[in-house]
DSSP file (Angstrom, degrees, kcal/mol; ACC not computed):
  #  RESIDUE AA STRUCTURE BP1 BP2  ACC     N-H-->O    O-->H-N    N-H-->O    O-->H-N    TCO  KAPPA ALPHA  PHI   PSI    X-CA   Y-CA   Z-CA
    1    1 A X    >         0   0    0      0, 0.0     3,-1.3     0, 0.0     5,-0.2   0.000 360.0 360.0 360.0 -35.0  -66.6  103.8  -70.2
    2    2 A X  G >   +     0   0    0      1,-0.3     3,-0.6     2,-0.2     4,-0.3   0.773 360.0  53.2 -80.7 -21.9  -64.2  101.0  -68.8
    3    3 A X  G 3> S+     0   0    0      1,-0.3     4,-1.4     3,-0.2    -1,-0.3   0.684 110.4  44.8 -79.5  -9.1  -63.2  103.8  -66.0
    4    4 A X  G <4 S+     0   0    0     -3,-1.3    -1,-0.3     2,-0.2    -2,-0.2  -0.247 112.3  49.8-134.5  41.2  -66.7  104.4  -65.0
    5    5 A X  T <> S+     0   0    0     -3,-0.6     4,-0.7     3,-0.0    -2,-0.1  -0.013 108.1  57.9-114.8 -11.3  -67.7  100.5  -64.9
    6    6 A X  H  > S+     0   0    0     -4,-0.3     4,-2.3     2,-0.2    -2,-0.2   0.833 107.4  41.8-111.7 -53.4  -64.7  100.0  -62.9
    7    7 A X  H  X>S+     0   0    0     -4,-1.4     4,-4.3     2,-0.2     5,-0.6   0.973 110.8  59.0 -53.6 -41.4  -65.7  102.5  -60.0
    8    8 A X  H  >5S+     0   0    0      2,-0.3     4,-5.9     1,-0.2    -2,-0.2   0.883 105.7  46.1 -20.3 -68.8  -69.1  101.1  -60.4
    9    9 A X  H  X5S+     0   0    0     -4,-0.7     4,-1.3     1,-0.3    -1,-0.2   0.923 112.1  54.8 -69.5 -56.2  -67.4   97.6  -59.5
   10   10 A X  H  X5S+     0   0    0     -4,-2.3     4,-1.3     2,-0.2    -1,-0.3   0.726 110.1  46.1 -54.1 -24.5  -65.5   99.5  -56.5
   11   11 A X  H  X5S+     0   0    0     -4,-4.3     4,-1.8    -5,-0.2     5,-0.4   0.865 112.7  44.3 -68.1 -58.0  -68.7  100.8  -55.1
   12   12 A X  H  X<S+     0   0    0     -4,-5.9     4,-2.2    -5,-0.6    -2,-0.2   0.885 112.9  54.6 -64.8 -12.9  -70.5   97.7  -55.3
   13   13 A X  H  X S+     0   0    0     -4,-1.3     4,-1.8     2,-0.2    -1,-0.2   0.931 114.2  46.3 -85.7 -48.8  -67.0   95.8  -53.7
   14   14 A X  H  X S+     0   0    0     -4,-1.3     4,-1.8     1,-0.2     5,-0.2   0.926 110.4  50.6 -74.9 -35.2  -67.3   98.4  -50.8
   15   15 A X  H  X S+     0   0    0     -4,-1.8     4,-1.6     2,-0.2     5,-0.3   0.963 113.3  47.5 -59.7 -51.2  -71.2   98.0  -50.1
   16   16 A X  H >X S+     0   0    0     -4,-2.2     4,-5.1    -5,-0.4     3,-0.9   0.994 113.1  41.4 -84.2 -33.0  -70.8   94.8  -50.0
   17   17 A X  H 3X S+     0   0    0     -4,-1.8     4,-2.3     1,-0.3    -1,-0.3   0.821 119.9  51.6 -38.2 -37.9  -67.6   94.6  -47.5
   18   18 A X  H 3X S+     0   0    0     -4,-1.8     4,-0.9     2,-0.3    -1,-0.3   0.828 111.1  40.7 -98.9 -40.3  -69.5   97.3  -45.6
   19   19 A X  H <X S+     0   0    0     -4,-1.6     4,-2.7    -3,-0.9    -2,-0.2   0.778 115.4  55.9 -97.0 -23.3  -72.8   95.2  -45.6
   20   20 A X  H  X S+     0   0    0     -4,-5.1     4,-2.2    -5,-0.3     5,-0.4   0.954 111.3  49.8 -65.4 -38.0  -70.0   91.6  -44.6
   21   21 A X  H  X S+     0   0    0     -4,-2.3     4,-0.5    -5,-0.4    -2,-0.2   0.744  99.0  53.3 -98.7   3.9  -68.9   93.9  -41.6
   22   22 A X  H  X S+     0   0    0     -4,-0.9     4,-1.3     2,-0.2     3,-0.5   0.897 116.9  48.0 -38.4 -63.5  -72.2   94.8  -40.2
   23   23 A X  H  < S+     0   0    0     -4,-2.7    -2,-0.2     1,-0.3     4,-0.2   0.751 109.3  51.2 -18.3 -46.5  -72.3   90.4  -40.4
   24   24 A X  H >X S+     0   0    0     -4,-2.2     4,-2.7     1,-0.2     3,-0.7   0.858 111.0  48.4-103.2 -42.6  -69.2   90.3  -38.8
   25   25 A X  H 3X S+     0   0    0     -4,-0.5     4,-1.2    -3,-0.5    -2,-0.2   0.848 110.6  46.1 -65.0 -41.6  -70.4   92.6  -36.0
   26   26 A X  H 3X S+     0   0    0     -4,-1.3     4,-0.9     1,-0.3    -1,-0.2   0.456 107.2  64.3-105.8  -9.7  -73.6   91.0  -35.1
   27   27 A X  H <> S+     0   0    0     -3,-0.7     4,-2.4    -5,-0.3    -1,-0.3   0.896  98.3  48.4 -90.7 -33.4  -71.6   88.2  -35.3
   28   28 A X  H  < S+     0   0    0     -4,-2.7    -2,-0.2     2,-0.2     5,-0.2   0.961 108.6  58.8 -47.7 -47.8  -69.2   89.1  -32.2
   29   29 A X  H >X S+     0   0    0     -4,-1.2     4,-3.5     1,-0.2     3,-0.5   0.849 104.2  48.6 -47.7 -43.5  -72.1   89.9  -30.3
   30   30 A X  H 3X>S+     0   0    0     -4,-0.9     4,-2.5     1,-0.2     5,-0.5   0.901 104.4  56.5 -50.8 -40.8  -73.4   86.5  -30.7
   31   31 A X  H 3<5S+     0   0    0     -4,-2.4    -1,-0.2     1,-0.2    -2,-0.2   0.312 106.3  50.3 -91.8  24.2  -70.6   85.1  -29.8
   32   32 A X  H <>5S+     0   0    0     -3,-0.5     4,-1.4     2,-0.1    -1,-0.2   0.614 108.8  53.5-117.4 -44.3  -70.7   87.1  -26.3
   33   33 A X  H  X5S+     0   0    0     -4,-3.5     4,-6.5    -5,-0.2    -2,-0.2   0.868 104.6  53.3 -45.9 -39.6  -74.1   86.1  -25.7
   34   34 A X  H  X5S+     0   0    0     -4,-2.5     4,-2.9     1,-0.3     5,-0.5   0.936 110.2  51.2 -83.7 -51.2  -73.3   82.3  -26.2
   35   35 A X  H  ><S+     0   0    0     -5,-0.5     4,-2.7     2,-0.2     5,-0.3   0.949 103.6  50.9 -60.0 -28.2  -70.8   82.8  -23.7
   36   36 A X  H  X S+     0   0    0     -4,-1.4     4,-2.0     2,-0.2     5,-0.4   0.935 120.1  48.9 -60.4 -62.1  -73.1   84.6  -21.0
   37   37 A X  H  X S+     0   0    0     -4,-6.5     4,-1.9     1,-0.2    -2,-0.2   0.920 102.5  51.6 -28.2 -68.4  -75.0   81.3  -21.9
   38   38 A X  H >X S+     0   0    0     -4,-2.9     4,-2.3     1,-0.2     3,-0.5   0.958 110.1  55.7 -54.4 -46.0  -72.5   78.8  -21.7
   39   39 A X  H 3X S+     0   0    0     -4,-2.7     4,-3.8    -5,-0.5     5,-0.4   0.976 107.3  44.5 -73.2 -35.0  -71.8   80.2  -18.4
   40   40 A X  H 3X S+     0   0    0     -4,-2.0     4,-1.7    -5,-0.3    -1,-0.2   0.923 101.3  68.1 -50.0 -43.5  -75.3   79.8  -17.1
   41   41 A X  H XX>S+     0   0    0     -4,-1.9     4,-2.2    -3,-0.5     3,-1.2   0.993 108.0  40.3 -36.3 -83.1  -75.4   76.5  -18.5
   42   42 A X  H 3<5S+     0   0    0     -4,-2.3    -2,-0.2     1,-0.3    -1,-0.2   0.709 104.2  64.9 -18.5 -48.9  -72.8   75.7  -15.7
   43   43 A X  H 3X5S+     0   0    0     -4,-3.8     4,-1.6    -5,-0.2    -1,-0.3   0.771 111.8  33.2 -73.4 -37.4  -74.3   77.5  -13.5
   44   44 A X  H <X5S+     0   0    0     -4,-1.7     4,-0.9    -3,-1.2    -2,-0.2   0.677 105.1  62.1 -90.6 -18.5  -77.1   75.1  -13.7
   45   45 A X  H  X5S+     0   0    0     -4,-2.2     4,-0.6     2,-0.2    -1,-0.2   0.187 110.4  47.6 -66.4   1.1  -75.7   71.9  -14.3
   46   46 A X  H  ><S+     0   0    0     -5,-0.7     4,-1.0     2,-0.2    -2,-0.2   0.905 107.4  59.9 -93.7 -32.8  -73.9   72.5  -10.7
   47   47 A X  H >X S+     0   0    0     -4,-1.6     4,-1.4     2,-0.2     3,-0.7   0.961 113.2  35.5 -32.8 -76.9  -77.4   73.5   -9.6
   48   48 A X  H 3X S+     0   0    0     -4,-0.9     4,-0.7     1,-0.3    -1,-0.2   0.464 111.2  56.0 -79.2  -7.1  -78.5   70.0  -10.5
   49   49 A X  H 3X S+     0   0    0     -4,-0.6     4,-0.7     2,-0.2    -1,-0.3   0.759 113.3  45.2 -92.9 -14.4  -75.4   68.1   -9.5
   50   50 A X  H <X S+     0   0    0     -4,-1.0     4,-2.8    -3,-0.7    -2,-0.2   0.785 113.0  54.3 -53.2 -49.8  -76.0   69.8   -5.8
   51   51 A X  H  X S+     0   0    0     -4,-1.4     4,-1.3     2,-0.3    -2,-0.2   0.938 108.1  45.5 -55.6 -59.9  -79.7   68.9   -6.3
   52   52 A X  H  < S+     0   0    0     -4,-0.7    -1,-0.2     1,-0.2    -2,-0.2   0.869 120.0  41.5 -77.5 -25.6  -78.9   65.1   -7.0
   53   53 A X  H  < S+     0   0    0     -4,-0.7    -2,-0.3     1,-0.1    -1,-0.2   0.903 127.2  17.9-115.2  -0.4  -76.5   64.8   -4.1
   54   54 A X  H  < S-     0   0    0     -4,-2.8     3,-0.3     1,-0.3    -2,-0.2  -0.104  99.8-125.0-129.5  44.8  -78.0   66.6   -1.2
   55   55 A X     <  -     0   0    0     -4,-1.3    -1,-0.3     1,-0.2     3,-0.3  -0.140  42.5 -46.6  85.5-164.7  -81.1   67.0   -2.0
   56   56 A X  S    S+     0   0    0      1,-0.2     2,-0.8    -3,-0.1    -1,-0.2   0.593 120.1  64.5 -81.1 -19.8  -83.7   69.7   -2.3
   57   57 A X        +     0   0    0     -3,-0.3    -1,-0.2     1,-0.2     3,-0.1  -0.636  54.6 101.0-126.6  60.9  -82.5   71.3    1.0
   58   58 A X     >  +     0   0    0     -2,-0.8     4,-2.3    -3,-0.3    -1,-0.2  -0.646  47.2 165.6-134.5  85.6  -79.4   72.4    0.9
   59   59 A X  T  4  +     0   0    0      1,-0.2     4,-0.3     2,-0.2    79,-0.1   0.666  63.2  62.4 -79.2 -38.1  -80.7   75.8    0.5
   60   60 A X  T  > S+     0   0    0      2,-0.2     4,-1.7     3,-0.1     5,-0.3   0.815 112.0  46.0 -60.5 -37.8  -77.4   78.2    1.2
   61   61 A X  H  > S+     0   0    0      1,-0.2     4,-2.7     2,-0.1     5,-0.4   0.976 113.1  44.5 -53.7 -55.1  -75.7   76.2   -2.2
   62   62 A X  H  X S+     0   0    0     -4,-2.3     4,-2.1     1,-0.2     5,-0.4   0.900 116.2  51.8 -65.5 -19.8  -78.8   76.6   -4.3
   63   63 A X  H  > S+     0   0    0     -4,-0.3     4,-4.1     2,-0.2    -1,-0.2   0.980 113.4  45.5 -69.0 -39.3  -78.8   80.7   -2.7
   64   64 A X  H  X>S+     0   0    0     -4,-1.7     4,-1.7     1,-0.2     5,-0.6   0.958 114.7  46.5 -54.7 -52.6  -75.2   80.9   -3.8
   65   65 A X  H >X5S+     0   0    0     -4,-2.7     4,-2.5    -5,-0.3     3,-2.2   0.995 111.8  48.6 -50.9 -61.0  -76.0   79.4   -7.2
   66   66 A X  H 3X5S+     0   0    0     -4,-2.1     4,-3.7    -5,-0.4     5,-0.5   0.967 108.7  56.1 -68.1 -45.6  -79.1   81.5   -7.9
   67   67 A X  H 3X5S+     0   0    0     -4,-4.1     4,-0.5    -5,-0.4    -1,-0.3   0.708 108.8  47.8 -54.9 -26.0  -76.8   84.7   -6.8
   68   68 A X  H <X5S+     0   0    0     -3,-2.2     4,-1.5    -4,-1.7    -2,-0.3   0.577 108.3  56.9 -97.8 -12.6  -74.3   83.7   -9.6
   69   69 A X  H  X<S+     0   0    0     -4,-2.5     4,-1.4    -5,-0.6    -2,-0.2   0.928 113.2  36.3 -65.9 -48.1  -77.3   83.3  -11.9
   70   70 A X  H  X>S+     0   0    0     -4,-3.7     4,-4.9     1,-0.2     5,-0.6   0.943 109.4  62.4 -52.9 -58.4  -78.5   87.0  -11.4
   71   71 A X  H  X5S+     0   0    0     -4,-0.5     4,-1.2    -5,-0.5    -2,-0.2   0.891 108.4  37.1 -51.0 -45.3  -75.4   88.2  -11.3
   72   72 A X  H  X5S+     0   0    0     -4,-1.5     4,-0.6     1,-0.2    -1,-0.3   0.836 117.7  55.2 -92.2 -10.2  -74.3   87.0  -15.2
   73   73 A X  H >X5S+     0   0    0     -4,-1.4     3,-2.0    -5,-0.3     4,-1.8   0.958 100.4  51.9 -74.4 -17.7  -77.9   87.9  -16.4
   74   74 A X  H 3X5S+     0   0    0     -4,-4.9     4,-3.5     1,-0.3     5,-0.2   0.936 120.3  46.3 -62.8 -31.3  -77.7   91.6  -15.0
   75   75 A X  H 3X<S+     0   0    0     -4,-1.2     4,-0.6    -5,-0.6    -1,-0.3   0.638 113.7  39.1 -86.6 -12.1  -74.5   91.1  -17.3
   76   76 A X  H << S+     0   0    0     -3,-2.0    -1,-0.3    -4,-0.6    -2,-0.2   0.515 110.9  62.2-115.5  -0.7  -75.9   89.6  -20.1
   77   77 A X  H  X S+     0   0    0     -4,-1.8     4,-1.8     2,-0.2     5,-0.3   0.782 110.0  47.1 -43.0 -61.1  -79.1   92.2  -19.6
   78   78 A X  H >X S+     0   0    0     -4,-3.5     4,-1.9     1,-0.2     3,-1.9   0.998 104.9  55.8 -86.6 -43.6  -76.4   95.0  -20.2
   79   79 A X  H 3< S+     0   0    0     -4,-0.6     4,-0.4     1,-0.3    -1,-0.2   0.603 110.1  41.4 -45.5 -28.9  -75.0   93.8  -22.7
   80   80 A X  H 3> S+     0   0    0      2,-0.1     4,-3.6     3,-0.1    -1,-0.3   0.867 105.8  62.3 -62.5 -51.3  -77.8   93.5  -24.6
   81   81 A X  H <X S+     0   0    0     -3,-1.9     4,-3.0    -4,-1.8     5,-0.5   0.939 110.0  44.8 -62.6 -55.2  -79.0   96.8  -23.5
   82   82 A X  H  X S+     0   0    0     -4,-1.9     4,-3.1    -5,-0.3    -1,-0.2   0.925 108.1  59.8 -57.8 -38.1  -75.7   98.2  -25.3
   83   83 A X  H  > S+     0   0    0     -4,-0.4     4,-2.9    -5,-0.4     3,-0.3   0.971 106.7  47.4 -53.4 -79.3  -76.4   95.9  -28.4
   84   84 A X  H  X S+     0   0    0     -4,-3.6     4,-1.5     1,-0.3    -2,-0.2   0.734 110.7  53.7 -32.3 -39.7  -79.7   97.7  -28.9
   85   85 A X  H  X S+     0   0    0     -4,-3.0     4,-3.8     2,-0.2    -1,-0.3   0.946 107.7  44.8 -46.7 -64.8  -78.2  100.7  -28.6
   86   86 A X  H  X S+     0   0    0     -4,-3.1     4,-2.0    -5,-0.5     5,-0.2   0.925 121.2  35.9 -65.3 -35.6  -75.9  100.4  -30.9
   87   87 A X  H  X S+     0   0    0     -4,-2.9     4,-2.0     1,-0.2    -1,-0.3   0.891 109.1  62.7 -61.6 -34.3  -77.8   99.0  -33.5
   88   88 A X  H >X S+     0   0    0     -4,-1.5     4,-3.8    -5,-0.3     3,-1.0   0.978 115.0  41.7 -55.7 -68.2  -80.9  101.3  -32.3
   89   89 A X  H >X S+     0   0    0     -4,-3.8     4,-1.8     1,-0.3     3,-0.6   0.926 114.6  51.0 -57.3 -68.6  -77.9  104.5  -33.6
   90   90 A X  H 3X S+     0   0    0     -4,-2.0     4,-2.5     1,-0.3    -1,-0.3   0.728 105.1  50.7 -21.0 -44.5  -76.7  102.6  -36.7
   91   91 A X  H <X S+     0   0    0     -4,-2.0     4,-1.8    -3,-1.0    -1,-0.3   0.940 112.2  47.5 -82.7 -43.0  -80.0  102.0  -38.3
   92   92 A X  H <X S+     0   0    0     -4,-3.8     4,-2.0    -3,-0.6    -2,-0.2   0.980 117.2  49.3 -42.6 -49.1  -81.0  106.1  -37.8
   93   93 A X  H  X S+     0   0    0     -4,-1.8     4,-2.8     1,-0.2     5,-0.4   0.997 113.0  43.0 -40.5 -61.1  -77.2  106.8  -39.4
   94   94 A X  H  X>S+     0   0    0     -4,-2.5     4,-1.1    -5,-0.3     5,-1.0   0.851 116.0  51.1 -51.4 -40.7  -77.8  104.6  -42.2
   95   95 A X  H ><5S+     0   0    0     -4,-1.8     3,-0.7     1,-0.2    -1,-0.3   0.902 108.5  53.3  -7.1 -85.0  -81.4  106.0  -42.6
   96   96 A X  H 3<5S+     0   0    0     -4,-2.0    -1,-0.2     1,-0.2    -2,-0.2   0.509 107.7  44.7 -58.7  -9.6  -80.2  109.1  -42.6
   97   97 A X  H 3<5S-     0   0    0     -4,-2.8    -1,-0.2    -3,-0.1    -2,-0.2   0.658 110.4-110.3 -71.0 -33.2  -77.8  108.8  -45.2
   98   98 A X  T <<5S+     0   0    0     -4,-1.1     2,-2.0    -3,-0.7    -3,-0.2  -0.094  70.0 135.6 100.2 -10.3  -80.0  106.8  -47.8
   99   99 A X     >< +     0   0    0     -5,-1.0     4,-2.9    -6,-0.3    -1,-0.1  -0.221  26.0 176.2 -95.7 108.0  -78.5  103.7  -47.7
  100  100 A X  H  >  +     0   0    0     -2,-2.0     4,-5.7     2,-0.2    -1,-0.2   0.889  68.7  66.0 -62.7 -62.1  -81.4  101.3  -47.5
  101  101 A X  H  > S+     0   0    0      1,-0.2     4,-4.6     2,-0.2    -1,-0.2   0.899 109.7  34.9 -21.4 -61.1  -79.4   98.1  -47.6
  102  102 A X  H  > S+     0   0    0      1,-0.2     4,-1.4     2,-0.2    -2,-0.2   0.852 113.7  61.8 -93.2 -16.8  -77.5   98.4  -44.3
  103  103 A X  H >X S+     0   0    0     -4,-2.9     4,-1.6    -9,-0.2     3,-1.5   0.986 105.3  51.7 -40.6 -63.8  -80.9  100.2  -42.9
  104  104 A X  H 3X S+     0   0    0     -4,-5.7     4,-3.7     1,-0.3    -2,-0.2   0.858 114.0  40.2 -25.2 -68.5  -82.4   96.7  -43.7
  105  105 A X  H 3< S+     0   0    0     -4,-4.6    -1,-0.3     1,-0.2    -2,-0.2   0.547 110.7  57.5 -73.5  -3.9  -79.7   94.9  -41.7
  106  106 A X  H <X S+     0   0    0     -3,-1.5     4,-0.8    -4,-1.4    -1,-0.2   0.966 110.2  48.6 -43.4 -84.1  -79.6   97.2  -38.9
  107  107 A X  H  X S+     0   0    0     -4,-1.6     4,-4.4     2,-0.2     2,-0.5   0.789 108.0  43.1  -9.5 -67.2  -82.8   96.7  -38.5
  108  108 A X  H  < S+     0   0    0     -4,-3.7     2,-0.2    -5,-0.4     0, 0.0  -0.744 118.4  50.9 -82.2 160.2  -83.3   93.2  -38.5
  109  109 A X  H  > S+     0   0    0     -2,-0.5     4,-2.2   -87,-0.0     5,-0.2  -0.999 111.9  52.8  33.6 -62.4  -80.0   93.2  -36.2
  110  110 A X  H  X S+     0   0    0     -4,-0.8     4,-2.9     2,-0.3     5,-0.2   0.850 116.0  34.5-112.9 -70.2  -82.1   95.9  -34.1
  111  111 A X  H  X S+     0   0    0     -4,-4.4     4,-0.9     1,-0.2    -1,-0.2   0.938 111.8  64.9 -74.6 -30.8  -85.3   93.7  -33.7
  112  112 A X  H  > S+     0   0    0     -5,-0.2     4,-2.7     1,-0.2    -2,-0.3   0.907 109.5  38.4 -41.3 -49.5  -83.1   90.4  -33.4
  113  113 A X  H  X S+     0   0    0     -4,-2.2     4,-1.5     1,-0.2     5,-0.3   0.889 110.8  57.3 -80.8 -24.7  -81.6   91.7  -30.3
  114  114 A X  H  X S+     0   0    0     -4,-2.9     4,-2.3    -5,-0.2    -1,-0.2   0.921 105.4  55.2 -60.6 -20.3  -84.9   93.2  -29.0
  115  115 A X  H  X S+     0   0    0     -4,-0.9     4,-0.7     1,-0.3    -1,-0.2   0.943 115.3  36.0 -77.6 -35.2  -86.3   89.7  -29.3
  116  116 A X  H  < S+     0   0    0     -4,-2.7    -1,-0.3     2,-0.2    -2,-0.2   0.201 111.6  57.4-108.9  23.1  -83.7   88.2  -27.2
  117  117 A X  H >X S+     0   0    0     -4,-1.5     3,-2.5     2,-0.1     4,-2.0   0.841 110.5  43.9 -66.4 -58.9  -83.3   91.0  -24.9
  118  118 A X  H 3X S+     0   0    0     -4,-2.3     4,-1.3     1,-0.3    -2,-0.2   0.593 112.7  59.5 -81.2 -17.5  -87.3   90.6  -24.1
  119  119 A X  H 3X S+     0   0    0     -4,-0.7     4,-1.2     2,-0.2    -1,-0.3   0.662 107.7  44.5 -69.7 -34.7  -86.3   86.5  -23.9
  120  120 A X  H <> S+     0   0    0     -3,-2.5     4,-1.1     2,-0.2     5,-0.4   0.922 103.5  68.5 -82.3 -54.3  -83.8   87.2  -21.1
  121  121 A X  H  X S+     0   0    0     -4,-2.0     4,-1.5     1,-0.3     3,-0.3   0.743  99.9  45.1  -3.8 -64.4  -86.2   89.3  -19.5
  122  122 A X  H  X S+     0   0    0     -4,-1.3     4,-1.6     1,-0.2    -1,-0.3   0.861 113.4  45.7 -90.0 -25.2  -88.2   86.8  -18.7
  123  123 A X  H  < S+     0   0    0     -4,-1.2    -1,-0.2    -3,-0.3    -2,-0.2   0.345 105.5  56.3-104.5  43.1  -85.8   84.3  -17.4
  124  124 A X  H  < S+     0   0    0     -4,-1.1    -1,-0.2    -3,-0.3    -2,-0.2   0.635 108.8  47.4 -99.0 -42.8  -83.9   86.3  -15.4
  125  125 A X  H >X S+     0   0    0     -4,-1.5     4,-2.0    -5,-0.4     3,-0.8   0.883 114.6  56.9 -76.9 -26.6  -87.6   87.3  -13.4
  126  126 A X  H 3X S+     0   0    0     -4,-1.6     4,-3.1     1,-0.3     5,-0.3   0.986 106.3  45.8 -58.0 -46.6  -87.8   83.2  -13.6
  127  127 A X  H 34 S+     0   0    0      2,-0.2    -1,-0.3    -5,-0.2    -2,-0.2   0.359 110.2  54.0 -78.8  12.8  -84.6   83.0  -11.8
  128  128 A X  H <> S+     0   0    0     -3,-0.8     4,-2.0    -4,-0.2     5,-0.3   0.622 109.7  48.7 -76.2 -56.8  -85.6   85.4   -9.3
  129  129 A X  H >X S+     0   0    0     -4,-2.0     4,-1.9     2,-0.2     3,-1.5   0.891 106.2  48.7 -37.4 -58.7  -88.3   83.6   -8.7
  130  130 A X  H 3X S+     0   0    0     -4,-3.1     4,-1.0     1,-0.4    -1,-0.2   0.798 115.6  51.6 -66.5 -37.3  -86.9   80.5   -8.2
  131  131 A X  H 3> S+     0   0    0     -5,-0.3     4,-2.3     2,-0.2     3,-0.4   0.858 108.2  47.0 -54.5 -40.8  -84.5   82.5   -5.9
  132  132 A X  H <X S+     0   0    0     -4,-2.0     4,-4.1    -3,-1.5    -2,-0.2   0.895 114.9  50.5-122.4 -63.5  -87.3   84.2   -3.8
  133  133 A X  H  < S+     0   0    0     -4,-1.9    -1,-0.2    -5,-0.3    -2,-0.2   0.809 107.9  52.6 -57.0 -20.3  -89.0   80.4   -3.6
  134  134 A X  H >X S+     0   0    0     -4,-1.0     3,-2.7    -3,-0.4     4,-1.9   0.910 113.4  45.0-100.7 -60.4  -85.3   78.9   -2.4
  135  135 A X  H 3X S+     0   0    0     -4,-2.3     4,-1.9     1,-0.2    -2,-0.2   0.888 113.6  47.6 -50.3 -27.5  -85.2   81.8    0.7
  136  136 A X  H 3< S+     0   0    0     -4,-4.1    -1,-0.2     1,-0.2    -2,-0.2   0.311 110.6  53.4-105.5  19.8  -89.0   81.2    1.7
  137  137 A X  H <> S+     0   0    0     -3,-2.7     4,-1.1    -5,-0.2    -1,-0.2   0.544 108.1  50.4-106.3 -18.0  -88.2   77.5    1.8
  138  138 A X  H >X S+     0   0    0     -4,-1.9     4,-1.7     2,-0.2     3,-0.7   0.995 114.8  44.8 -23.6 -90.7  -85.2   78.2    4.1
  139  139 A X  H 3X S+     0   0    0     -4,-1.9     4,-2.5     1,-0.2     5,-0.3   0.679 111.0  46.1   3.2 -68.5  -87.4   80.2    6.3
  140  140 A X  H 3> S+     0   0    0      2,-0.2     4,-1.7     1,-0.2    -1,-0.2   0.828 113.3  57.7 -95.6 -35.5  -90.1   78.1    6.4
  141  141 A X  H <X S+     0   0    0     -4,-1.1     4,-1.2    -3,-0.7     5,-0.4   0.981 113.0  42.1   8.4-106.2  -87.1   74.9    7.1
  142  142 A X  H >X S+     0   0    0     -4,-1.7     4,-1.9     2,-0.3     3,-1.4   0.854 110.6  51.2 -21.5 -88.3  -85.9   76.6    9.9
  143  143 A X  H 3X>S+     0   0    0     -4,-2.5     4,-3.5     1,-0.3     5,-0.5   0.896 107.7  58.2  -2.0 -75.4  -88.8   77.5   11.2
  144  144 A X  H 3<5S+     0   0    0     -4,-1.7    -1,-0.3    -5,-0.3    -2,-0.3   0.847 107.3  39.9 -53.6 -35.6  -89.9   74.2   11.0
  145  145 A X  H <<>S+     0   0    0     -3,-1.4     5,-1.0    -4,-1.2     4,-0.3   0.437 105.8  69.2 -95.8 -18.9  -87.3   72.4   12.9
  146  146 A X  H ><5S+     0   0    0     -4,-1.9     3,-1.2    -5,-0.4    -2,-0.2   0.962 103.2  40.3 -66.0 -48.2  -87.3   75.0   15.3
  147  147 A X  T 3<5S+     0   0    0     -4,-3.5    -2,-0.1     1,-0.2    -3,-0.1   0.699 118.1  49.2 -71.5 -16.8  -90.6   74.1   16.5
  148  148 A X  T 3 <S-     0   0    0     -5,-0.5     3,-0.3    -4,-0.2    -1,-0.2   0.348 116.8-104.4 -98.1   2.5  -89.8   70.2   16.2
  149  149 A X  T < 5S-     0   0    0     -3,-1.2    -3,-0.2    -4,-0.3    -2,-0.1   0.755  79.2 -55.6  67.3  18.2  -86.5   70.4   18.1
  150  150 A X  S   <S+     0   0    0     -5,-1.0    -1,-0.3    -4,-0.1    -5,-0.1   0.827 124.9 105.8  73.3  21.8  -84.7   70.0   14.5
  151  151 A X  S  > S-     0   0    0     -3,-0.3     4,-0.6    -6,-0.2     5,-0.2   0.107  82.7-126.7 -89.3  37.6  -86.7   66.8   14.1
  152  152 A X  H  >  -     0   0    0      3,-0.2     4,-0.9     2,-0.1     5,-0.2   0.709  15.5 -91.7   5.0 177.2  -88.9   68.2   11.8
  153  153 A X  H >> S+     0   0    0      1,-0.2     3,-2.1     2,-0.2     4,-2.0   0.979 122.4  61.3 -86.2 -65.8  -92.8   68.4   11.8
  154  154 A X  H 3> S+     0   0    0      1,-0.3     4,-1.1     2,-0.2    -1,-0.2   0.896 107.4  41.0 -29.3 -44.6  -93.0   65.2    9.8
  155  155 A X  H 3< S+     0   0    0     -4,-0.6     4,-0.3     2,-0.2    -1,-0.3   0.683 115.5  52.4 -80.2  -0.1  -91.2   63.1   12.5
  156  156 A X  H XX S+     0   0    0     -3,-2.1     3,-1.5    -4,-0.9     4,-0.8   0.950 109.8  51.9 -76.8 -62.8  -93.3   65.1   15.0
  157  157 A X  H 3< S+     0   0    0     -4,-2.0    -2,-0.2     1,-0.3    -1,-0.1   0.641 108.2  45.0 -66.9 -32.8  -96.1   63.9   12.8
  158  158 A X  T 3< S+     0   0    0     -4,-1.1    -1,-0.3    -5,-0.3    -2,-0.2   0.461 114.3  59.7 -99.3  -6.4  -95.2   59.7   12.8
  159  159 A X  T <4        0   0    0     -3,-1.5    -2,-0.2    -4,-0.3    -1,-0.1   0.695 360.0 360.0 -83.3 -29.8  -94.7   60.0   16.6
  160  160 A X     <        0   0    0     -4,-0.8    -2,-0.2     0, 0.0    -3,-0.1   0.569 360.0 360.0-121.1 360.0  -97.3   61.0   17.6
């Protein structure tokens, strides 16, 4: 009886190690996200120290900025995309096997990243916008000082 209480106790010691490195996984991932974060962060306190000294209109920085802004969400996009995946495959395995426990936490793993996939989604098409608004205020800039002799239509406008 003390041998068969004693695998017992080594099954349950591996289930749970098994169910700590599913934890341990979902925790690397995190910690790959917060770094696509933190750099976006950057990317947007530089945004706003550009903003605060030259203005709204210095439109080739802010393009450059918004172009390193796409660029780490497409990156933090796939990386997600890859998350999902993997979890997506895990939670069938485990499924198929029986083992219900690490189905659970595949799962909630599964939907966690779907939630913050569909959370990047949308402010990556915000930064595109905000991109798309920076070019057609360029444009329209331009445009604008063309017609004024670069004095712009506002001094056109107190002149006359």
């Amino acid at each position: 009886m003390d041998q068969m209480e004693e695998v017992e106790e080594l099954i349950n010691n591996i289930d749970e190690a098994y169910l700590d490195t599913i934890d341990d996984v979902q925790d690397q991932f995190d910690k790959q996200i917060e770094d696509y974060e933190y750099i976006n962060d950057l990317i947007e306190s530089n945004m706003d120290l550009l903003e605060i000294m030259y203005g709204e209109k210095n439109y080739n920085a802010m393009q450059n900025y918004y172009d390193m802004l796409q660029r780490n969400n497409i990156r933090q996009l796939d990386s997600l995309k890859q998350q999902r995946q993997f979890w997506k495959e895990q939670w069938d395995a485990a499924v198929a096997r029986g083992d219900t426990n690490a189905a659970e936490k595949f799962k909630e793993n599964y939907k966690e990243t779907i939630k913050n996939l569909n959370s990047l989604i949308q402010e990556s098409a915000e930064t595109l916008q905000d991109k798309y608004v920076n070019a057609i205020d360029k444009i329209f800039d331009e445009l604008d000082k063309k017609l004024s002799n670069g004095h712009g239509t506002d001094y056109l406008n107190t002149q006359w």
